[in-house]
C-alpha positions in Angstrom: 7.8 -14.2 6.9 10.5 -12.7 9.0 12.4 -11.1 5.9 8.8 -9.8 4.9 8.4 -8.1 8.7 12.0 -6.8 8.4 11.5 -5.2 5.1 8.1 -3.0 6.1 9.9 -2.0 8.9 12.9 -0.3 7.2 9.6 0.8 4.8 8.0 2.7 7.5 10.6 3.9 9.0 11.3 5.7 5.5 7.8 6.8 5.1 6.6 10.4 6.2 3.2 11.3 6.7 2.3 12.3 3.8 3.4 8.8 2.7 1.2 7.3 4.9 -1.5 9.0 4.2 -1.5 7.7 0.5 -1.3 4.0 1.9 -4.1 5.2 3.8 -6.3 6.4 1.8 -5.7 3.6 -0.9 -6.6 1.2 1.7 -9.7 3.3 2.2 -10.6 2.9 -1.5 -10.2 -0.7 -1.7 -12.5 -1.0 1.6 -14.9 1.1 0.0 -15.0 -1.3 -3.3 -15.2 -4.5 -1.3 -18.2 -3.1 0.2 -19.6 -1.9 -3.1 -19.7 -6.0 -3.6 -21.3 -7.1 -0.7 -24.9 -8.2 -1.3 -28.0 -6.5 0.4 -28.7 -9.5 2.3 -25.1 -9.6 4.0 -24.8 -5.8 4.0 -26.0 -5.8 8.1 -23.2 -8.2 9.2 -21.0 -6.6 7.2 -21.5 -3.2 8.6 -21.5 -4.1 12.4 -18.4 -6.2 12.0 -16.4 -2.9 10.2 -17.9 -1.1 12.4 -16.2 -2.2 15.7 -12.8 -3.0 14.0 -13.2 0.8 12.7 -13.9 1.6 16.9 -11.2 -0.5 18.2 -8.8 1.0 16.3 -9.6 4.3 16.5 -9.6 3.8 19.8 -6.2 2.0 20.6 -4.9 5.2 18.3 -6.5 8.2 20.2 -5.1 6.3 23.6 -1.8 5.9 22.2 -1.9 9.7 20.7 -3.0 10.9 24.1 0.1 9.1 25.7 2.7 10.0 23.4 1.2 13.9 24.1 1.2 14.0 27.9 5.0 12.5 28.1 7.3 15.4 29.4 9.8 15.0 26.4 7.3 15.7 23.8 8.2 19.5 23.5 11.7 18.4 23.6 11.8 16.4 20.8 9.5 18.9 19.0 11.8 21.1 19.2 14.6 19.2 17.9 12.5 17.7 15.4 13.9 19.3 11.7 12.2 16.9 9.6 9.1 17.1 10.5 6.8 13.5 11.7 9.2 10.3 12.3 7.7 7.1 12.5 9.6 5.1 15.8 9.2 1.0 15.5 10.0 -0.6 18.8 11.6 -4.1 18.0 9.4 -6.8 19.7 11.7 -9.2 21.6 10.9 -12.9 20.4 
């Protein structure tokens, strides 16, 4: 499992957005076809569940968006930025 974490790291640390976005948006599809199978019955638990892990989510990434805007570097490393969007993994210590 470790090798497996270590791996998607180097991944997305390779990935740009536009990278992303396809993982993204491919996750979004599959999402979409498991709900195409869910039956009418189930449809209502379904929906409320995916609802707030869709609000969760988005919320955790607005807050940390927000953050990462109103630090006092963030013009600085725009600046310096040639490559456009870099993806920064903070190693968990275990």
């Amino acid at each position: 499992m470790k090798k497996l974490a270590a791996f998607l790291n180097d991944y997305v640390l390779e990935c740009d957005w536009k990278d992303m976005a396809l993982i993204k948006t491919c996750v979004c599809a599959f999402g979409v076809m498991l709900g195409l199978t869910v039956k009418k019955e189930r449809k209502k638990p379904v929906m409320i569940l995916s609802s707030l892990i869709f609000l969760v989510t988005a919320c955790l990434t607005a807050v940390r968006f927000v953050l990462e805007l109103s630090e006092d570097d963030f013009e600085e490393d725009h600046e310096d930025d040639e490559e456009g969007f870099v993806m920064r993994i903070v190693a968990e210590d275990e």
